[in-house]
C-alpha positions in Angstrom: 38.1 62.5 17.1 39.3 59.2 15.8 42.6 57.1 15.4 41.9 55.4 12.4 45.4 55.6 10.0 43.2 55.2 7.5 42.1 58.4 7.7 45.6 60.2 8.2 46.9 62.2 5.5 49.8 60.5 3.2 53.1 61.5 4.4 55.3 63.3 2.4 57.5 60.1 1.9 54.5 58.1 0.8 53.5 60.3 -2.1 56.9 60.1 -3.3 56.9 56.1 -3.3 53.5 56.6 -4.9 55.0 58.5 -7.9 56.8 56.6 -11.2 60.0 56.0 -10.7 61.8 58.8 -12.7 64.8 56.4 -14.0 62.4 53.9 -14.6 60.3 56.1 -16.7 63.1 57.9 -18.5 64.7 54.8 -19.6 61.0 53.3 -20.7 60.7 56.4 -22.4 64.3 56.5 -24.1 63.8 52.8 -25.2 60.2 53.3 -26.5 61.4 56.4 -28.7 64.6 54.1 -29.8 62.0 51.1 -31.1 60.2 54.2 -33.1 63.5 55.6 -34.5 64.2 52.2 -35.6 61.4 52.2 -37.4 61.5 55.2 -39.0 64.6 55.0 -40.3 63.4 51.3 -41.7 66.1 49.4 -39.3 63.3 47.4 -37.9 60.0 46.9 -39.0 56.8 47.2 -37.3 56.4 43.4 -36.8 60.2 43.0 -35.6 59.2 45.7 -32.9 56.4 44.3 -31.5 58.0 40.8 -31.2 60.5 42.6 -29.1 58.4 44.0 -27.2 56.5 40.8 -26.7 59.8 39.2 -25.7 60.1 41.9 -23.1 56.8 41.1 -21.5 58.0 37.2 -21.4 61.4 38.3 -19.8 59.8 40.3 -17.7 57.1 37.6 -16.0 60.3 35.3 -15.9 62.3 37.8 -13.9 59.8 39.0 -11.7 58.7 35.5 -11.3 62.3 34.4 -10.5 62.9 37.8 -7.7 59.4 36.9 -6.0 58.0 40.7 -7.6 54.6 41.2 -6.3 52.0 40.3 -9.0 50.7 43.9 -9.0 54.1 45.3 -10.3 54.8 42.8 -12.6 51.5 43.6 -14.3 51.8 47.6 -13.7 55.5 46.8 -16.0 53.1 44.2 -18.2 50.7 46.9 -18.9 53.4 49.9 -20.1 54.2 47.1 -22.5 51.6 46.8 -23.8 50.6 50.2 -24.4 53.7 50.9 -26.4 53.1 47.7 -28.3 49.7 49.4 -28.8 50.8 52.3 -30.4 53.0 50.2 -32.7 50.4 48.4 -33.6 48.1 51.0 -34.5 51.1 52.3 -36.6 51.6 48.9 -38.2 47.5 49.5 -39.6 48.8 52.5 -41.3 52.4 51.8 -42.4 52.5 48.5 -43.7 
């Protein structure tokens, strides 16, 4: 029998810090389905949403950068970005 942690199972509080953040998801998903109502209803266009959301990313490297945030979660936050600014831009192909 060996001692190696590595092979120990996760503990229960480990999965939990392995999880999203739930307030950090609900609000990404509250202010993803704003951008889109915004859109709909013609407040913004497509274009004004993406450069939104492409001034979020550049907040976002400048705050991280400026609390010393590891580079892995500054680009997990870098990469939900840009997979809403994805889906805007695959609407932007079909709406204007």
């Amino acid at each position: 029998m060996s001692n190696d942690p590595s092979n120990a199972s996760p503990t229960p509080q480990q999965m939990r810090d392995l999880e999203p953040d739930a307030h950090g998801q609900a609000a990404l998903l509250l202010a993803e389905s704003i951008l889109h109502a915004l859109v709909e209803t013609k407040t913004l266009t497509t274009a004004e949403a993406l450069s939104v959301i492409q001034t979020t990313c550049e907040i976002k490297v400048e705050v991280a950068e400026e609390a010393g945030e590891s580079q892995g979660r500054m680009k997990q936050s870098l990469a939900l970005l840009r997979a809403i600014s994805a889906s805007f831009a695959v609407d932007a192909e079909f709406t204007e």
